[in-house]
GUTILUM-91082 format. One line per field, with one value per residue (C-alpha): residue number from 1; residue in one letter; x, y, z. Coordinates in Angstrom, 2 decimals, decimal comma. Layout:
N
k (NUM_...)
r (a_...)
X (X_...)
Y (Y_...)
Z (Z_...)
//
This chain:
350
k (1_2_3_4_5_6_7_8_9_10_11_12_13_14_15_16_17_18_19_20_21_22_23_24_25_26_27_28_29_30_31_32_33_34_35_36_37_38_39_40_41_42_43_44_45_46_47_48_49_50_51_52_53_54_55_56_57_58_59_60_61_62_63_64_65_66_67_68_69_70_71_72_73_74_75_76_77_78_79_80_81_82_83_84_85_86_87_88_89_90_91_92_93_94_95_96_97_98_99_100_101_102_103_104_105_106_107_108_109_110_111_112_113_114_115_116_117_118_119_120_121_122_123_124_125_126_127_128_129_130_131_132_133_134_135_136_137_138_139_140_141_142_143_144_145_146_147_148_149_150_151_152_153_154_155_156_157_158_159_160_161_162_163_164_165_166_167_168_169_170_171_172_173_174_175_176_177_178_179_180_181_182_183_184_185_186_187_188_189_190_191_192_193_194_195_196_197_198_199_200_201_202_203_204_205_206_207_208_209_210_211_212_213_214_215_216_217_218_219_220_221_222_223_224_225_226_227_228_229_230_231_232_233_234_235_236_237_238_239_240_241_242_243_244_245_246_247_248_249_250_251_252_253_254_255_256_257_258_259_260_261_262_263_264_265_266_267_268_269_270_271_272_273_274_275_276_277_278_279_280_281_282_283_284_285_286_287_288_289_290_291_292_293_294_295_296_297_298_299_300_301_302_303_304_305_306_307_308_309_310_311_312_313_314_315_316_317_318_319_320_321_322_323_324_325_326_327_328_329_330_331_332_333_334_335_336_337_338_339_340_341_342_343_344_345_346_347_348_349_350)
r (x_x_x_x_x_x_x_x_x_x_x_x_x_x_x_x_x_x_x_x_x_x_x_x_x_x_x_x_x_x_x_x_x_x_x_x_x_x_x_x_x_x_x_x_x_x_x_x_x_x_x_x_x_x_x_x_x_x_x_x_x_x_x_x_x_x_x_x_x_x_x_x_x_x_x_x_x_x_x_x_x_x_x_x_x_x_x_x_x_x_x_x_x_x_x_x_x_x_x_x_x_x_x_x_x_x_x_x_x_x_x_x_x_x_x_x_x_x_x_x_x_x_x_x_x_x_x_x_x_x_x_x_x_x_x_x_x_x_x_x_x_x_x_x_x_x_x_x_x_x_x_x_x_x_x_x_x_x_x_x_x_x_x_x_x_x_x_x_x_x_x_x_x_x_x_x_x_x_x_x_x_x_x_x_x_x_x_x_x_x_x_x_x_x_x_x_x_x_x_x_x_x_x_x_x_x_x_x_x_x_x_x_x_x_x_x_x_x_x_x_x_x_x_x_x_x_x_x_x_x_x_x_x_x_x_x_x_x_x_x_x_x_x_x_x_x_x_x_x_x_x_x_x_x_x_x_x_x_x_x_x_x_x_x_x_x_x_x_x_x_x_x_x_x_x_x_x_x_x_x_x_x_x_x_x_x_x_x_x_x_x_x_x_x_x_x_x_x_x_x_x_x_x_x_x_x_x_x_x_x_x_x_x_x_x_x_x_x_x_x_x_x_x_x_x_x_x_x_x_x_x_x_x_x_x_x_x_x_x_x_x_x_x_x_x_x_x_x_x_x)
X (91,72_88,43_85,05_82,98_79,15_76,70_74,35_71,48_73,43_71,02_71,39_72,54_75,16_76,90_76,93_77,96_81,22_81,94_81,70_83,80_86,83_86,63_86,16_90,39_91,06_90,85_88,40_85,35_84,47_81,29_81,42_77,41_77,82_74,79_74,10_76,36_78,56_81,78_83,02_87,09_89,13_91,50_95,27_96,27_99,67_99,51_98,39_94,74_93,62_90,53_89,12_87,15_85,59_85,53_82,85_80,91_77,25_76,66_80,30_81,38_84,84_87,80_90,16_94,04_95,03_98,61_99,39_100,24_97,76_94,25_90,97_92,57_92,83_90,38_90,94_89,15_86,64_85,88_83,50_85,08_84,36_82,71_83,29_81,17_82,20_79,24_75,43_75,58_79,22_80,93_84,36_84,74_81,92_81,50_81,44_84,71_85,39_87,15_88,77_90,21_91,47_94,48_97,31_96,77_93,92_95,25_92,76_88,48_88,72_91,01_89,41_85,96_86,84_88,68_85,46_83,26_85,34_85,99_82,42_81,20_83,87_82,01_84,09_82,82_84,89_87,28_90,42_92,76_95,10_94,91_97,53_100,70_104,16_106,67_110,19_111,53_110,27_110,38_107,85_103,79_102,30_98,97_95,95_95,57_92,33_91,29_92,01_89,89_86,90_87,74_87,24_83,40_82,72_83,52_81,30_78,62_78,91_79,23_77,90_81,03_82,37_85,75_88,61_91,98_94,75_95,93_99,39_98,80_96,28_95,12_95,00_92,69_90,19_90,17_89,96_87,00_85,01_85,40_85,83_84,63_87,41_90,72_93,76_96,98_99,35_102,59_105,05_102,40_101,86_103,95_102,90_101,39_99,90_98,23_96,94_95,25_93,70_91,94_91,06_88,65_87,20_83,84_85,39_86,61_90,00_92,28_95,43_98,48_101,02_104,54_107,53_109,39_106,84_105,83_102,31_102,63_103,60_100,46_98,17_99,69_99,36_95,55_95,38_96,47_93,12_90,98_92,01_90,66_87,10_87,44_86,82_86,29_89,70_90,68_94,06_96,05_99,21_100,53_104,06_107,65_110,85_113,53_116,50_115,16_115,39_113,28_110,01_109,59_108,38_107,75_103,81_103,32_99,91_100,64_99,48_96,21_95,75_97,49_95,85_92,50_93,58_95,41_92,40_89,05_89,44_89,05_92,07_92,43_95,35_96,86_99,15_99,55_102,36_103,00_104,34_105,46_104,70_101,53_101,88_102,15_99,17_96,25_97,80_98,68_94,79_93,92_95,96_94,98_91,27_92,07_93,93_90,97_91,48_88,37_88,77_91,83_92,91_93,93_95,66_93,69_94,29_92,62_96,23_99,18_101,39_101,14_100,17_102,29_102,66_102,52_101,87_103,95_101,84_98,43_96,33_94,78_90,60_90,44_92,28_90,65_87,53_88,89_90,67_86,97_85,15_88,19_88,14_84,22_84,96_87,45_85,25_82,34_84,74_85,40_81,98_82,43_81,19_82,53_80,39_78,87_78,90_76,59_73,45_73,55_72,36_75,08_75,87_75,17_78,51_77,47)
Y (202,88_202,72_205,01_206,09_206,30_208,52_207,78_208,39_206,88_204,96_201,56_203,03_205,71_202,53_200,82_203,47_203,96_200,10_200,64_203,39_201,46_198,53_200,87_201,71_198,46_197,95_195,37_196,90_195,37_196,70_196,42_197,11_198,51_199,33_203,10_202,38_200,91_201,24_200,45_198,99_199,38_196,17_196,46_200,33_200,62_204,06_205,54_206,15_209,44_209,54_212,71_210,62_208,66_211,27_213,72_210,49_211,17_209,77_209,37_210,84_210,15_208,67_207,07_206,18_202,86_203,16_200,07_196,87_194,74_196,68_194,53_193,16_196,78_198,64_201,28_199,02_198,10_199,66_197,43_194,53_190,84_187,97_184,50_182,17_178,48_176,56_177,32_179,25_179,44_182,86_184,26_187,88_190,59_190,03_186,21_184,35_181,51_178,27_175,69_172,48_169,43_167,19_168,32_164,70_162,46_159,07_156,88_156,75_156,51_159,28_161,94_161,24_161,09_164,66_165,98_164,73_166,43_169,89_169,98_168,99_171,54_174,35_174,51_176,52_173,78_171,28_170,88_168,16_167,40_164,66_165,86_167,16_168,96_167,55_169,05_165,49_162,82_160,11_161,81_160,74_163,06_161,85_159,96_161,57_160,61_158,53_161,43_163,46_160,76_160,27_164,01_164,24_161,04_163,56_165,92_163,90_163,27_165,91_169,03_170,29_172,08_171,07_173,07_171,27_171,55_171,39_170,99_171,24_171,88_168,58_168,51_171,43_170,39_166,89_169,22_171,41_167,73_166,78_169,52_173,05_175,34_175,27_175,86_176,89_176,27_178,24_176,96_177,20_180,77_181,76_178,95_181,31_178,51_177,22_180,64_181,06_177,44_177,95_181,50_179,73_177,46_178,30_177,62_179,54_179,76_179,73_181,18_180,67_183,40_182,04_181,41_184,37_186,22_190,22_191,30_192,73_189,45_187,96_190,66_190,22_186,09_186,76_189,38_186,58_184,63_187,43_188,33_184,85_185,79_184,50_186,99_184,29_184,43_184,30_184,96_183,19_184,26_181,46_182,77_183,75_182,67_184,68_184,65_183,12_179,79_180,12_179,49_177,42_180,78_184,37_184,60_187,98_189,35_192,69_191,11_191,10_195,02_195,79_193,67_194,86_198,16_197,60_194,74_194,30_190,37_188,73_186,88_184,39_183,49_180,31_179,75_175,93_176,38_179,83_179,08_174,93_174,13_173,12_175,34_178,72_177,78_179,01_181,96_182,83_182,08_184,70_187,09_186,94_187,18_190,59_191,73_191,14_187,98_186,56_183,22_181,28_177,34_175,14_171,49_168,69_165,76_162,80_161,73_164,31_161,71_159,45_161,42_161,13_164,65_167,71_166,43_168,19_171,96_169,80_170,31_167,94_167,95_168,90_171,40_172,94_172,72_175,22_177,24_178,03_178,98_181,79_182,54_183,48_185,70_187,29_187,83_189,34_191,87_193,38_193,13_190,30_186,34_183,02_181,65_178,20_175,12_174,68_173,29_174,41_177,66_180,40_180,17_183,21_184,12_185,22)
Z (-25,75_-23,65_-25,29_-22,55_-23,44_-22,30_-19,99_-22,43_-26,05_-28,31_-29,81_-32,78_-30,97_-29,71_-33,18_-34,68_-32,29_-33,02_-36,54_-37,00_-35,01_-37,09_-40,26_-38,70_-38,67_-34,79_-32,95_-31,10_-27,73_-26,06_-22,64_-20,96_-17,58_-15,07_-16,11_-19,08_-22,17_-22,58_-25,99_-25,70_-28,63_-29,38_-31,24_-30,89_-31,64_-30,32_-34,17_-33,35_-33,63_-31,30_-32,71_-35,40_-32,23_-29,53_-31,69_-32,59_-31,04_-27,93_-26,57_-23,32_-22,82_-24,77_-22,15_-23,14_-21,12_-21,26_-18,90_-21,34_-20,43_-21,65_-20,88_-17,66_-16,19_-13,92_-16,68_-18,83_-16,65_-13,61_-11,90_-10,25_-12,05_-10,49_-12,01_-11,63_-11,38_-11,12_-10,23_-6,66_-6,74_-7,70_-7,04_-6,26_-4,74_-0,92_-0,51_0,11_-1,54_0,11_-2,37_-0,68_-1,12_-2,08_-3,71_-5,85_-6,53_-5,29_-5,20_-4,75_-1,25_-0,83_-3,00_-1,75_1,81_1,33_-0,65_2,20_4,74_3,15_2,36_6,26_7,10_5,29_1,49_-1,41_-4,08_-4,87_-5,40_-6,40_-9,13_-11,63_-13,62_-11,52_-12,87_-10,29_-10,24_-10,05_-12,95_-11,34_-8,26_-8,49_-11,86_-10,61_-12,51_-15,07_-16,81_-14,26_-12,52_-13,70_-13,41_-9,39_-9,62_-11,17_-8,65_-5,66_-7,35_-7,50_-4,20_-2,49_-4,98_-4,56_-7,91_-9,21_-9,68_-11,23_-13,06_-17,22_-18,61_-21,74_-24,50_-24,70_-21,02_-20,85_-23,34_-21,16_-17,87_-19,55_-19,93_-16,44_-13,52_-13,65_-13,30_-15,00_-12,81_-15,11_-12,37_-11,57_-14,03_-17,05_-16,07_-18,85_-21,40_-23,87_-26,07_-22,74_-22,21_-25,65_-25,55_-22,29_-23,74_-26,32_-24,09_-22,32_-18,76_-15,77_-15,28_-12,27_-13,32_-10,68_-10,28_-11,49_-9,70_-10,06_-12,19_-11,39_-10,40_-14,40_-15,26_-14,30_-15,31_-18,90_-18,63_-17,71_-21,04_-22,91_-21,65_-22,13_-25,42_-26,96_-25,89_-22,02_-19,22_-16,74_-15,03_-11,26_-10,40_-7,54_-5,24_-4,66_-3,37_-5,13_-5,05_-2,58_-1,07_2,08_2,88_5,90_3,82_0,79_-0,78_-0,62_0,20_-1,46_0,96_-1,29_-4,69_-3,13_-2,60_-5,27_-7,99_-6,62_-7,56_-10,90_-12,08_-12,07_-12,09_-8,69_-6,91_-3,99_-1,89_-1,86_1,68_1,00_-1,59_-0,56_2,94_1,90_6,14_7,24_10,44_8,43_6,25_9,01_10,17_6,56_5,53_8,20_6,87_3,15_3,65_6,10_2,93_1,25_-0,60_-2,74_-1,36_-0,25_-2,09_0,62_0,55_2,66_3,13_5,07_6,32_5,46_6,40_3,77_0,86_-2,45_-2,84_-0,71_2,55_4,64_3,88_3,94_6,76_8,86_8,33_11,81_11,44_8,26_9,81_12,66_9,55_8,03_11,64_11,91_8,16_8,99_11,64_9,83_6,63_9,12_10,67_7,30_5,89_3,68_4,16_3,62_0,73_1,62_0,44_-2,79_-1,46_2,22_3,95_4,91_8,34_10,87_12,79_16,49)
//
């Protein structure tokens, strides 16, 4: 349940409201808006009667959210989120973000030479995993701590933020000392403790859609993050599982309209793992920021060919670096811009 304020409530309208909700046994969560608060009530199991709230002074409106995910809905909060991931850096609004990088850190020389070239290429962040889930155990699961430090070196090398992944709990709280965004990739999506840990963490999260999970799926994995206290969530389509054998996956482009509608939480396309073939990553890049994507996460590597994991969907740098010039015009012809890279100057699209 969602209490609309009026325009003109007091201090003490607003308190009021959240103390009669707890005084039900519910949790209050005030939500300030521009011209003004919403108050959310937490845990209705459908036996509130909102006649004790709705002829509290100063309320407007008592909303029902009926969908099962509650503070993740536009219901809940109208105004669309923007998460920021490090100073200058924010995901959602009209900027565009551009993650890239390696699928794995290998090595000093190969993370830094991918930061370097994302970053002259024009990226926003990036990405690279020091700890990876492999289908196969006995494939590369990455660096793991060392990882991680290979990761801040990059940083401090080229300003670029850092987005990777966490496996586990312990993982995350390692991830949350290191890098600046926490990806929950697509087969934690669903690992509910995993959810919950990174929910009491002060960190952005970048939460992967699963395998072969519905758009409700996701929206309820995200709940699970905002219900511990974290609103800083960005949500990924990263592709589904189907029948077709054509693709590696299903890259669902109608996730992106339709979560914009359902949520108020920002989400960015991922055609690496969504397509599996470096030749349908561009095109497919294209085609999520013209469904209005908030930024796309790409795999690049310095040499595709002899990377220990994902190298046949990682693009060349040169070919990245042509990816961002058309992601820019793209972005201008629907009113939007690619964000730049932290430090530099946005550049003018003629």
């Amino acid at each position: 349940m969602l209490v609309v304020m009026q325009t003109d409530a007091t201090q003490t309208d607003i308190d009021r409201v959240c103390g009669a909700i707890k005084e039900m046994g519910y949790q209050a969560v005030p939500m300030p808006g521009g011209q003004r608060t919403a108050i959310g009530l937490v845990g209705n199991d459908g036996r509130v009667d909102d006649s004790q709230i709705s002829a509290l002074p100063g309320v407007a409106q008592v909303i029902h959210v009926s969908k099962p995910y509650k503070q993740v809905s536009r219901e809940w909060r109208p105004e669309s989120t923007i998460v920021q991931i490090a100073p200058g850096v924010r995901v959602g609004g009209s900027d565009v973000v551009v993650i890239a990088g390696p699928c794995s850190v290998e090595s000093e020389q190969q993370i830094v030479t991918a930061a370097r070239a994302v970053r002259a290429a024009g990226a926003t962040a990036l990405r690279g995993g020091a700890f990876k889930p492999r289908s196969s155990p006995y494939a590369f699961q990455g660096l793991g701590k060392h990882g991680l430090e290979l990761l801040a070196l990059a940083r401090r090398e080229t300003g670029l933020p850092v987005v990777t992944e966490a496996m586990d709990e312990a993982g995350a709280n390692l991830v949350a000392e290191y890098a600046d965004c926490i990806q929950i990739g697509a087969r934690n999506m669903q690992n509910y403790s995993l959810l919950k840990a990174v929910g009491r963490l002060n960190k952005p999260v970048l939460l992967k859609r699963g395998m072969a999970a519905t758009i409700n799926d996701l929206l309820l994995s995200a709940e699970y993050i905002l219900a511990e206290g974290n609103g800083q969530v960005v949500l990924c389509e990263r592709g589904v599982r189907s029948f077709d054998s054509a693709a590696r996956n299903m890259f669902d482009l109608n996730a992106i309209p339709i979560v914009h509608k359902l949520s108020h939480l920002p989400i960015i396309a991922d055609p690496s793992h969504g397509t599996g073939l470096r030749e349908k990553v561009t095109p497919m890049a294209r085609a999520a920021v013209a469904a209005g994507a908030d930024g796309v996460i790409v795999e690049v590597h310095p040499n595709p060919d002899r990377a220990l994991s994902d190298g046949a969907q990682s693009l060349f740098p040169d070919q990245f670096a042509k990816l961002v010039n058309e992601l820019r015009l793209i972005a201008r012809a629907i009113d939007r811009a690619v964000a730049p890279s932290p430090g530099t100057a946005p550049i003018e699209v003629g």
